[in-house]
C-alpha distance (Angstrom), angle and dihedral (degrees) to the residues before:
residue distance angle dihedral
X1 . . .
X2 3.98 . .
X3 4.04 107.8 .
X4 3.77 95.2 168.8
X5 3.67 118.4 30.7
X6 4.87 107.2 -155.9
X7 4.40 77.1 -166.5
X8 3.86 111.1 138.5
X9 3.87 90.2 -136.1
X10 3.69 115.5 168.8
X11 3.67 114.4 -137.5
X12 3.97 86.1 -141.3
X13 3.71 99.3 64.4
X14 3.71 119.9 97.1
X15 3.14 114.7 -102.4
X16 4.40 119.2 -98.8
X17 3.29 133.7 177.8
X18 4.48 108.6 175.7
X19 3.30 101.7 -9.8
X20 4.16 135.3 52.1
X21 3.56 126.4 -175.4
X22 4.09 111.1 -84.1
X23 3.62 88.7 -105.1
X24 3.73 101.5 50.9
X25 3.99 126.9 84.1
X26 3.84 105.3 -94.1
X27 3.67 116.4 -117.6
X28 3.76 91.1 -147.7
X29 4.07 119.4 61.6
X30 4.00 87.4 -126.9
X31 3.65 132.8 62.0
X32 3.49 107.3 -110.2
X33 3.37 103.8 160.0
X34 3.98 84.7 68.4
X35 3.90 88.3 49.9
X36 3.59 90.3 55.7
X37 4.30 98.9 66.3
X38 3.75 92.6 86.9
X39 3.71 113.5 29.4
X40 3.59 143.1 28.6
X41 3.97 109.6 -94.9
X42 3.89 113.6 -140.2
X43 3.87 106.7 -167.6
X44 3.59 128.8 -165.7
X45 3.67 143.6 175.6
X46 4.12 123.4 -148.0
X47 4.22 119.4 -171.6
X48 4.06 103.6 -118.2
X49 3.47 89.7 -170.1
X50 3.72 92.0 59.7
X51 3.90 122.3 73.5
X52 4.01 113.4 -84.2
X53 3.68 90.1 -0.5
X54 3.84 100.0 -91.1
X55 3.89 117.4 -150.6
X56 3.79 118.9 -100.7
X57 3.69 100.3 167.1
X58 3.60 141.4 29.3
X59 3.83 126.9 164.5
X60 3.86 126.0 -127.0
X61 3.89 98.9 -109.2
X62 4.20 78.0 60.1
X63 3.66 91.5 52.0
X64 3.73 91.1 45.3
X65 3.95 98.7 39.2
X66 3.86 89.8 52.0
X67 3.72 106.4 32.7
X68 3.74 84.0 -126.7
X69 4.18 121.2 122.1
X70 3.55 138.5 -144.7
X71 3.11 93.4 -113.5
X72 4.02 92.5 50.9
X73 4.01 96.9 54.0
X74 3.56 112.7 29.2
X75 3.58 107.5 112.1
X76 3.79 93.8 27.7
X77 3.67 132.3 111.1
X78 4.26 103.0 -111.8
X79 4.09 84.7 -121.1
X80 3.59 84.1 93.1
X81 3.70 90.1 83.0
X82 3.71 93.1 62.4
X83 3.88 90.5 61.1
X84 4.13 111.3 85.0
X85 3.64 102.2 -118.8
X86 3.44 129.4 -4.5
X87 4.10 92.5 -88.9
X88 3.62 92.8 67.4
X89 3.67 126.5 105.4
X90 3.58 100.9 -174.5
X91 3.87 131.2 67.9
X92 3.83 109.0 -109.1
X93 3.68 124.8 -101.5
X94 3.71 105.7 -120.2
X95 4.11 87.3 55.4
X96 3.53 109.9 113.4
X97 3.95 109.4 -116.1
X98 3.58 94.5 -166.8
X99 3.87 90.9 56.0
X100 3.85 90.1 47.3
X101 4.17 88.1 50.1
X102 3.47 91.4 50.4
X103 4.28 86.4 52.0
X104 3.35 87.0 55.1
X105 3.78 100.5 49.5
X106 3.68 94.5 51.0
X107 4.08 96.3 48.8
X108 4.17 85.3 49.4
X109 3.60 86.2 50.3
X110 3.39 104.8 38.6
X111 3.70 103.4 -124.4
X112 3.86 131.1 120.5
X113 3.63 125.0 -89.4
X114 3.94 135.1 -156.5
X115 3.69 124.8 171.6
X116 3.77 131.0 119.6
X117 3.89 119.0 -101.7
X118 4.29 130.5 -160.6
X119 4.45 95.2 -112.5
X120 4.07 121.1 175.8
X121 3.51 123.1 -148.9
X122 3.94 124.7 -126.6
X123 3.98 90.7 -77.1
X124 3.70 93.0 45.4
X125 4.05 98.3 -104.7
X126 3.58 108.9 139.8
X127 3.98 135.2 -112.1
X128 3.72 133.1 176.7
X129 3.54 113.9 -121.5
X130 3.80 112.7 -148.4
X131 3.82 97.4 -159.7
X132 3.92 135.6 -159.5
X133 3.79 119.7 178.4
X134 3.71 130.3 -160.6
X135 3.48 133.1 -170.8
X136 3.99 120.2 -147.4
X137 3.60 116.6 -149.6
X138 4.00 123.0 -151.1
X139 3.80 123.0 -140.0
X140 3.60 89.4 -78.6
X141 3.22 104.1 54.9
X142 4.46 99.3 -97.9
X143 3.28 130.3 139.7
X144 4.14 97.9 -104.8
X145 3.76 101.0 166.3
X146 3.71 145.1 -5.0
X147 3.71 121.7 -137.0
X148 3.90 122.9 -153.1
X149 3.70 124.3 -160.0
X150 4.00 112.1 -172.7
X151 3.67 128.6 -174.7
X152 4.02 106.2 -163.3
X153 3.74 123.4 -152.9
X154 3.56 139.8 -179.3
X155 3.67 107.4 -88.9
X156 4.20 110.9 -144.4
X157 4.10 93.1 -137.2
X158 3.54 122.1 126.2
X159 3.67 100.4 -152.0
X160 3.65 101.5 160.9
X161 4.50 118.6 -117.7
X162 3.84 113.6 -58.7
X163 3.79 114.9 -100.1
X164 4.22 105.7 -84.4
X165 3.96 91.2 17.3
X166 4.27 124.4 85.9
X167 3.59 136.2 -128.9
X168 3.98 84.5 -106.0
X169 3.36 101.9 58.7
X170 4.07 90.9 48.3
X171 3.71 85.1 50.0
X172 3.95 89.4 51.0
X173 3.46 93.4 55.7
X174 3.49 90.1 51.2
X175 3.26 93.8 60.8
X176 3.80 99.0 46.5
X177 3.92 88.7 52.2
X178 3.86 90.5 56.6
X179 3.75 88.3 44.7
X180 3.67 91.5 57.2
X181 3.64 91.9 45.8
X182 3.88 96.5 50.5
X183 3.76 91.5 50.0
X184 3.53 97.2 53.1
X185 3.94 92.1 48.0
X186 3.66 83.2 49.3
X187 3.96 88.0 68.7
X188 3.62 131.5 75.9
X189 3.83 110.8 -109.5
X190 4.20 85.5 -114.1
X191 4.23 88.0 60.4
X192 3.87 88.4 45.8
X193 3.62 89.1 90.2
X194 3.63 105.5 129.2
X195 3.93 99.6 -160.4
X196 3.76 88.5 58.1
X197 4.06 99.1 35.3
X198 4.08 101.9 40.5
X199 3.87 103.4 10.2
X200 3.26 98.3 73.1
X201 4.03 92.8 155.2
X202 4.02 86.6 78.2
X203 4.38 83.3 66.5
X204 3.30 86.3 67.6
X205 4.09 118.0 96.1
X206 3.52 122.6 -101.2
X207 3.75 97.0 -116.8
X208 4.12 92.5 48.9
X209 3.83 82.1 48.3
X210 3.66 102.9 55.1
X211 4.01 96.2 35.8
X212 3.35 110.3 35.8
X213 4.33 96.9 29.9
X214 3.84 111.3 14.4
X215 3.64 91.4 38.7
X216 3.53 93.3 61.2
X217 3.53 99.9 52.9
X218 4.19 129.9 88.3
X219 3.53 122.9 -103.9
X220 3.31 96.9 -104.6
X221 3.86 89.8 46.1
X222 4.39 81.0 54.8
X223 3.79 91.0 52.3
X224 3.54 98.2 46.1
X225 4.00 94.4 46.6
X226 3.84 84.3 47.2
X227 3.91 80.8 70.9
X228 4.00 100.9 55.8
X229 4.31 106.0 65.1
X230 3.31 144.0 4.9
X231 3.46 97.9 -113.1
X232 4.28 96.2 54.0
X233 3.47 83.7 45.9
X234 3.87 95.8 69.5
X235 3.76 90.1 31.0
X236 3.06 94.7 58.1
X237 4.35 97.8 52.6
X238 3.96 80.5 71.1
X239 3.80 114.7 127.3
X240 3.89 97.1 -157.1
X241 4.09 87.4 52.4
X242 3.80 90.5 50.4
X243 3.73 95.3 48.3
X244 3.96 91.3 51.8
X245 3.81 91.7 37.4
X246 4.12 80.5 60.7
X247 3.63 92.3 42.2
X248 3.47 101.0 64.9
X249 3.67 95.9 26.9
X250 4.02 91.5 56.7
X251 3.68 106.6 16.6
X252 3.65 132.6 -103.4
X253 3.82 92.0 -95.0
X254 3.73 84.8 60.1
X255 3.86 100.5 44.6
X256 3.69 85.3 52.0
X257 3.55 101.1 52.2
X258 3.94 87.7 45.4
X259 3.66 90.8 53.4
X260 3.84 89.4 63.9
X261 3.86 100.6 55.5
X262 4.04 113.3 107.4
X263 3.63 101.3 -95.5
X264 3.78 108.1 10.3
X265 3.96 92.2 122.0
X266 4.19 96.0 45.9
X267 4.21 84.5 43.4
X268 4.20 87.8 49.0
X269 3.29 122.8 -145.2
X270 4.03 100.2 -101.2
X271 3.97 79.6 62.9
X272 3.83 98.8 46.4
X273 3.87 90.2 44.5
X274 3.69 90.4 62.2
X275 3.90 96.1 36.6
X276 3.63 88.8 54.4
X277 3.72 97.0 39.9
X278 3.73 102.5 46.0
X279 4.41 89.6 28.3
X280 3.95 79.6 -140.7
X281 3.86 86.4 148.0
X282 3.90 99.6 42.7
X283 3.65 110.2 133.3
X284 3.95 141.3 160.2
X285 4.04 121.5 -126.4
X286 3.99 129.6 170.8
X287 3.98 111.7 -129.0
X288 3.59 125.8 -155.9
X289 4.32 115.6 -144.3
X290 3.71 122.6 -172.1
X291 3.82 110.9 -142.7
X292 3.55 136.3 73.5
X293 3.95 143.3 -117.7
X294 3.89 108.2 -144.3
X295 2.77 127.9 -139.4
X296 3.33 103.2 26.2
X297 3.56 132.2 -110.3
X298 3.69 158.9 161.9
X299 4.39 134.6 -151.1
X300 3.74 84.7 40.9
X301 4.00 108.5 143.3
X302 3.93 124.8 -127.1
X303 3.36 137.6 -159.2
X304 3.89 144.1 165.4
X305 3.97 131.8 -109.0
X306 4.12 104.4 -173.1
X307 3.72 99.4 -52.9
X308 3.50 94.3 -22.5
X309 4.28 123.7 106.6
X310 3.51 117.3 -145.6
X311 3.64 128.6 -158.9
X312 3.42 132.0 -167.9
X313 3.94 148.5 179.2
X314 4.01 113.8 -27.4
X315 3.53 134.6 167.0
X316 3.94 119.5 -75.6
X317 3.42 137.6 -160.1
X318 4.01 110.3 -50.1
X319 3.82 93.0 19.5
X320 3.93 86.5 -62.5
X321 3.63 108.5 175.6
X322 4.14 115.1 -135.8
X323 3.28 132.9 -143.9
X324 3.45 112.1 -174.0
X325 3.59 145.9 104.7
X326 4.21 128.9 -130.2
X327 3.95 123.4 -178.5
X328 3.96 131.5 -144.0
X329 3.93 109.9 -161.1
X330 3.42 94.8 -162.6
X331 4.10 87.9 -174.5
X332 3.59 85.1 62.9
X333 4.15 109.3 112.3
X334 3.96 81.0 -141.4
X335 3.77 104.0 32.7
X336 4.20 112.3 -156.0
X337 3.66 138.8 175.4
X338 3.91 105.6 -109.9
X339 3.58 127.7 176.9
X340 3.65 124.1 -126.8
X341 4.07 128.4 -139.2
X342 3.60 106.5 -137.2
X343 3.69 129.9 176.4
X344 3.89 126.7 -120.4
X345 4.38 92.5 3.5
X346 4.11 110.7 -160.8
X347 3.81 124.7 -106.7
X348 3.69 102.2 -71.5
X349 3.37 113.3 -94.3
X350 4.69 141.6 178.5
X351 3.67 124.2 -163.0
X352 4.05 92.5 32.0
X353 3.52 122.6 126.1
X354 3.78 132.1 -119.9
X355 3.82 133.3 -155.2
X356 3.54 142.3 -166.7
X357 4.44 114.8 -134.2
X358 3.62 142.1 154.7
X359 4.00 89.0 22.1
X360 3.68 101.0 -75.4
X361 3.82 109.5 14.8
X362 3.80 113.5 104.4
X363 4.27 126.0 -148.9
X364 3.97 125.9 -139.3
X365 3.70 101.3 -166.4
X366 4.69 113.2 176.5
X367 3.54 127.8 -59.9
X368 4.18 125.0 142.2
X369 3.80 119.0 -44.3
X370 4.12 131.5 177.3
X371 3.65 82.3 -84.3
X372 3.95 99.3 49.6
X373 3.94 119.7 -104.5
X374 3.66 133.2 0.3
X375 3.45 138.4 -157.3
X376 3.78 95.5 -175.5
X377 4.51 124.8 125.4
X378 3.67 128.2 -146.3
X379 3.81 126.2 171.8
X380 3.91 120.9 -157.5
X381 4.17 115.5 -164.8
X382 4.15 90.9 -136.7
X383 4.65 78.0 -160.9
X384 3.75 94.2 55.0
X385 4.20 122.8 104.8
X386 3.19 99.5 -109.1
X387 4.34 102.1 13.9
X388 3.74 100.7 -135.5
X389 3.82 130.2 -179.5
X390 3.99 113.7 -123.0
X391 4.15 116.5 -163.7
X392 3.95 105.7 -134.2
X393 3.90 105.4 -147.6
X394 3.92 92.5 -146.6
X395 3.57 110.4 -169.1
X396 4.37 123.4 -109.9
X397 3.83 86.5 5.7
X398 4.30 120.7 -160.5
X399 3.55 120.2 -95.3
X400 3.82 112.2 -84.2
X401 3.73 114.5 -88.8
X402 3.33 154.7 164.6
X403 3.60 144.5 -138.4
X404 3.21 87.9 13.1
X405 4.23 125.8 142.5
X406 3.92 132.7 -106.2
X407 3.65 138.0 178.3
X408 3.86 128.8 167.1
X409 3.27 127.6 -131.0
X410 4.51 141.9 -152.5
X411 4.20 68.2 6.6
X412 4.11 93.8 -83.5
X413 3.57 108.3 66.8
X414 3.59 120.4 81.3
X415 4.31 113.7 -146.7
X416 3.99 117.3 -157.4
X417 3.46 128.6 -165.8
X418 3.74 145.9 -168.2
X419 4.34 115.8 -58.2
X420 3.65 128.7 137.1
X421 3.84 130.5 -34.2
X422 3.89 125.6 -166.7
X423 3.90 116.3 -61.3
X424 3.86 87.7 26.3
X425 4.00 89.7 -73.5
X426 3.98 102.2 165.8
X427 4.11 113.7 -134.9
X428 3.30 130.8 -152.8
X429 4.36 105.5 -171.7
X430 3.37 115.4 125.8
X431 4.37 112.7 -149.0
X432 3.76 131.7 -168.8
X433 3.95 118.9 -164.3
X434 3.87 110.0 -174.9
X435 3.74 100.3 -138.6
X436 4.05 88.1 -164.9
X437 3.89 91.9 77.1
X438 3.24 127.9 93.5
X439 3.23 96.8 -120.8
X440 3.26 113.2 22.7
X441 4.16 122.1 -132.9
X442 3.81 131.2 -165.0
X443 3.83 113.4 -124.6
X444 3.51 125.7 -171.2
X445 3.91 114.8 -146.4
X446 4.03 109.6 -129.2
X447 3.25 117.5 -142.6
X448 3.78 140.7 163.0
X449 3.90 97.8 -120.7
X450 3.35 137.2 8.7
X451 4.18 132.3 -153.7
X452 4.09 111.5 -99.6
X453 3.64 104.0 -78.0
X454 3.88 112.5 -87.4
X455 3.74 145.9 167.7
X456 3.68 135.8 -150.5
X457 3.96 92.2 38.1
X458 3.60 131.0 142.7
X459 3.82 126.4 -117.2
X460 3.81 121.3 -152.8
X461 3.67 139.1 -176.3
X462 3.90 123.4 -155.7
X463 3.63 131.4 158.5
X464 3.96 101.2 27.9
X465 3.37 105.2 -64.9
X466 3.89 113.0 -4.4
X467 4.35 110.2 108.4
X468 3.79 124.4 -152.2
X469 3.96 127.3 -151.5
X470 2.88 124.8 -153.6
X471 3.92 145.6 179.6
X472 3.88 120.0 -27.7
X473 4.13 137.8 143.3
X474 3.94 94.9 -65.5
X475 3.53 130.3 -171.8
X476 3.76 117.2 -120.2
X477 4.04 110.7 -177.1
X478 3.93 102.5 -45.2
X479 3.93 88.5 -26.5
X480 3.52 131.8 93.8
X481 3.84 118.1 -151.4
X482 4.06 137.0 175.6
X483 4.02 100.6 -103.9
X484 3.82 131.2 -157.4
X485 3.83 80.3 -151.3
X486 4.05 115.4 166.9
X487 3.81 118.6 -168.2
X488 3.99 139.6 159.4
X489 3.74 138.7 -156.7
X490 4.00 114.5 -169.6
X491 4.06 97.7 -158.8
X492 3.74 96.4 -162.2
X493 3.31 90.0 74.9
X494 3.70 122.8 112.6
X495 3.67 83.0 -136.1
X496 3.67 115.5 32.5
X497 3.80 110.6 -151.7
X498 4.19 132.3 173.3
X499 3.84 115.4 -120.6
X500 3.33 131.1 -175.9
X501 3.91 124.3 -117.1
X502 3.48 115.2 179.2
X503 4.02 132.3 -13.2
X504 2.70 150.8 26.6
X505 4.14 101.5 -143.4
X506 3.71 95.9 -171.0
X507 3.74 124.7 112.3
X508 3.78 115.6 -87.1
X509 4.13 91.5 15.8
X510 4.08 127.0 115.2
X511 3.09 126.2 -121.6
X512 4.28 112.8 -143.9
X513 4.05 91.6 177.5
X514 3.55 94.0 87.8
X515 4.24 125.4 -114.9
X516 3.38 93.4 3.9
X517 4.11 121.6 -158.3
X518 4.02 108.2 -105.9
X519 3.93 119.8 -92.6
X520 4.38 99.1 -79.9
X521 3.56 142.6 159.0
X522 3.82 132.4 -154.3
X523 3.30 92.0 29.6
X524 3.60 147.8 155.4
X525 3.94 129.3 -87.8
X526 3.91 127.6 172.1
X527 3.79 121.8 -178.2
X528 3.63 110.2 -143.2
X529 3.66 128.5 -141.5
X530 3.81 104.6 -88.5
X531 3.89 104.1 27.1
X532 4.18 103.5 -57.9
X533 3.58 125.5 130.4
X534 4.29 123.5 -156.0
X535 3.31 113.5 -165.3
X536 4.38 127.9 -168.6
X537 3.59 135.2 141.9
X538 3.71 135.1 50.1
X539 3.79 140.2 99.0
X540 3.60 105.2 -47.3
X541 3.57 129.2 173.7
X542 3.90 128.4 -104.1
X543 3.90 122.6 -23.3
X544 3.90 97.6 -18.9
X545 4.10 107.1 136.5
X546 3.86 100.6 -118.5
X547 3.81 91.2 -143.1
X548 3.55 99.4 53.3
X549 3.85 101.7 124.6
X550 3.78 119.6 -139.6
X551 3.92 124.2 -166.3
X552 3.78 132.9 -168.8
X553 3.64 130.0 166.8
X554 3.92 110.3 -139.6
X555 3.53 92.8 -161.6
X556 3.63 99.3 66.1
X557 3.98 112.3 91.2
X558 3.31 93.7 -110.9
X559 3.95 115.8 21.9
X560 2.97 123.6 -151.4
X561 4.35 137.4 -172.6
X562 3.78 115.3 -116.5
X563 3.66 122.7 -177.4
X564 3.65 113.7 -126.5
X565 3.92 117.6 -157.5
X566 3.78 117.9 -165.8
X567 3.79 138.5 -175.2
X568 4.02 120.7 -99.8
X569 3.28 153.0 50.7
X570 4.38 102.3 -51.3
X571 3.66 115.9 -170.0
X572 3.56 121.8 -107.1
X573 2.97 99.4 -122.9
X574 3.92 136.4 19.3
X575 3.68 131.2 -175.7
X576 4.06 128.2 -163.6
X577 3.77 95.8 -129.5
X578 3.64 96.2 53.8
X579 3.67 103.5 38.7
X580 3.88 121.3 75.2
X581 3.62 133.7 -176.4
X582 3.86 114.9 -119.1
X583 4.05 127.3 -155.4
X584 3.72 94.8 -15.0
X585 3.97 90.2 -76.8
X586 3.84 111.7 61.3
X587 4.00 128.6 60.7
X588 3.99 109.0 -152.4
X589 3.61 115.5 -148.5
X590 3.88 114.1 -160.1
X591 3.86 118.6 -150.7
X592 3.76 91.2 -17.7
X593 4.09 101.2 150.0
X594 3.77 102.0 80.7
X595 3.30 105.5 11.8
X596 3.91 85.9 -107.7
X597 3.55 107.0 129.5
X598 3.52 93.5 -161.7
X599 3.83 96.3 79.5
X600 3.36 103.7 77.5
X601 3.68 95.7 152.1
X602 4.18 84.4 83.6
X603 3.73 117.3 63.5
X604 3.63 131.7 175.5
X605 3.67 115.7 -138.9
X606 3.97 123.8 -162.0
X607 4.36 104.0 -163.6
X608 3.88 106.1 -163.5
X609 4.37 87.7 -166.9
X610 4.09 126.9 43.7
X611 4.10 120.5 -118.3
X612 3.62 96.2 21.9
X613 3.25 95.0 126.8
């Protein structure tokens, strides 16, 4: 994948795609428009820095040739072509395996490759591929991309209709090869240009293409379409275009919040997209705050307002419950712990949970007060002169809790899950107040089924307004165990219903998600910019490295854990109610060093993009 092309392109070329004029420099090291006077060329473009060297380009005579779409193959490893049909699994007999070990040889080692190859088109007729591939090399010297130049023929081999298709249809696509073949011999080799022939997107204007097309895409979509012309190329180093391609990628709430980090606008967005996309630039670093929280504490909760940390209540010594409220200013040249006066504090309260909505106002929702649990919600604006805490008496309220999960959601609606009930009694509910109402009411999402009860767990939302659980102290049977637990909730549903992603955590289960994060609790989730969700930290169980990060992408079809190892200094340990995520890009860990909560003039700080601060 290319995300930042160093060409000297100039914006008044035409654009070209295979083929220049005879007199003008090629932008391939072969001559392919010679290679083109007596077959069809096919031409296709694979990501060598991505695993098995998925498609991300293939040209239309490909698409017509093999009966095959875009659509259909990017993604894909081009092997699929030696399968007959696009049901089979296995490559076909008659393929040559010493041609396909010799393919494979030259991409490990970098080198170029030509040699013909046994292919099958969509219905499982056969072509001969004659095949030349190219490696492109980056400015330092890597593999980026490998570029595949195929000139189909007829293969002579009866080999009878594919199971499910007819003679008929093989015989159709016959025909439509030949027709493909004639009408490119028809041309002279000067019309044989494919960008101006079959690409008839690049006749579209520059503005219709970057609103109405490149807009639309995903950043990763952008960089890899930066790759295919000329012309994208320099469309595609546009700052407008990048900030709308993360716009509707991410969300506005997103972009907004992004556009607030120290930095963002000198970085640009076409370099944060990628930073944040491929986490190239993720890295630990140990910070050093003047300040102090007094009295001490630990089980407070945290959270972040713009670039601000927040921390509230705790538990002191003897099992004191606090009830007040510190601020990081993380702008500050000389960040320090300072305590805020507030007007009419809440009971005070550890094991609660606090959000961030509306920009600046902040949410105390539960947790364990002198009394015992709560189930009570006050909102402080952090902006206002004087900040002062305001109970909300929502209506049919859940049972008091704590340890339980929140998240908020379209920024006004406040999402509670599970915790702890009297006598220990683990829940497993999930609540949403909309704090945008007047009077705000309690409502209990129905659902069918609901995850094993659990505390400690994380809730995340991705994708607008779909929330993911995960992990937690669940209860299996009259046990309770750590659990590696993965579920989602898509909200926009008529319906709402829990599903189950990846697990299960409990003892003796598998676990078909890939490298799944070890069973935990009180842990760590950040929601990345498009939909992904990292997770470290927590109480986990025998030698497991607390700040091992672990990253999955629940929007893929099949998601799937990845470990993700970054430079640094990580904390040793990190807990989910004292960690915070700041402007989108930076996840604050309070106190992290010793475990000791009560030095929280030492953070650990985890920054997912470079020169934001």
């Amino acid at each position: 994948m290319e995300w930042d092309s160093n060409s000297d392109l100039s914006g008044d070329e035409e654009e070209e795609f295979l083929l220049n004029d005879a007199d003008s420099p090629l932008p391939f090291p072969f001559p392919v428009q010679n290679l083109l006077q007596t077959a069809p060329c096919g031409f296709v473009v694979t990501d060598a820095l991505e695993p098995d060297h998925p498609i991300i380009y293939v040209n239309t005579v490909f698409e017509m040739v093999t009966g095959y779409r875009a659509e259909d193959v990017l993604g894909r490893n081009c092997r699929f072509l030696q399968c007959r049909g696009p049901f089979a699994k296995r490559r076909h007999p008659l393929v040559d395996s010493t041609v396909v070990s010799e393919i494979r040889r030259c991409l490990e080692e970098g080198i170029e490759f030509q040699g013909e190859l046994l292919n099958f088109r969509k219905d499982g007729s056969p072509l001969m591929n004659r095949l030349r591939l190219t490696p492109i090399y980056g400015d330092d010297e890597t593999i980026t991309h490998v570029i595949g130049i195929q000139f189909f023929t007829e293969a002579n081999i009866d080999l009878g209709p594919v199971v499910g298709s007819t003679v008929k249809e093989s015989a159709k696509s016959s025909d439509q090869f030949r027709s493909v073949l004639s009408s490119l011999h028809a041309l002279p080799v000067g019309d044989r240009n494919v960008s101006r022939g079959v690409c008839g997107i690049l006749q579209l204007s520059d503005e219709v293409l970057s609103l109405k097309i490149l807009a639309r895409l995903t950043p990763r979509d952008i960089a890899s379409v930066s790759s295919v012309c000329r012309r994208l190329s320099e469309l595609t180093k546009n700052e407008d275009l990048w900030r709308m391609v993360c716009q509707n990628a991410w969300g506005s709430e997103t972009t907004r919040v992004l556009e607030t980090v120290p930095g963002a606008r000198r970085l640009g967005w076409g370099r944060l997209a990628r930073e944040l996309t491929t986490l190239e630039a993720a890295a630990w670093r140990k910070l050093t705050v003047g300040g102090a929280v007094e009295p001490s504490r630990c089980n407070f909760s945290a959270c972040a307002v713009g670039n601000r940390v927040v921390l509230f209540g705790g538990e002191g010594v003897n099992m004191q419950p606090m009830n007040d409220t510190f601020v990081l200013d993380l702008n500050s040249s000389n960040p320090e712990w300072q305590h805020v006066q507030v007007s009419s504090p809440p009971p005070g309260r550890w094991g609660h949970t606090l959000s961030c909505v509306n920009g600046s106002h902040l949410v105390v929702f539960g947790g364990c007060g002198r009394q015992g649990l709560l189930n009570d919600v006050f909102v402080l604006d952090l902006d206002a002169k004087p900040p002062t805490w305001r109970e909300i008496s929502g209506l049919a309220p859940p049972l008091p809790r704590s340890w339980h999960s929140s998240c908020t959601l379209d920024g006004t609606k406040l999402i509670v899950s599970g915790g702890c009930a009297d006598s220990g009694v683990l829940l497993s509910d999930t609540f949403l107040l909309d704090l945008s109402m007047e009077k705000p009411v309690w409502r209990e999402i129905p659902v069918a089924w609901t995850p094993p009860s659990r505390l400690g767990h994380t809730l995340s939302v991705y994708g607008g307004r779909k929330i993911l659980m995960f992990g937690g102290l669940a209860k299996s049977g009259p046990l309770r165990f750590r659990s590696s637990d993965l579920f989602t909730m898509d909200l926009s549903e008529e319906e709402p219903c829990w599903r189950c992603v990846t697990g299960s955590g409990m003892p003796g289960a598998g676990n078909p998600g890939g490298i799944a994060p070890p069973p935990r609790l009180d842990h760590v989730a950040v929601s990345l910019p498009g939909g992904r969700i990292l997770i470290f930290g927590g109480s986990v169980a025998g030698l497991h490295s607390a700040s091992q990060l672990y990253i999955l992408d629940p929007t893929d079809e099949k998601p799937t854990w990845r470990i993700l190892n970054v430079p640094g200094r990580p904390p040793r340990f990190a807990w989910g109610h004292s960690t915070c995520v700041v402007g989108g890009t930076r996840a604050i860990v309070l106190g992290g060093q010793t475990g000791e909560e009560w030095m929280l003039s030492e953070l650990h700080e985890l920054s997912l993009a470079s020169s934001v601060i």
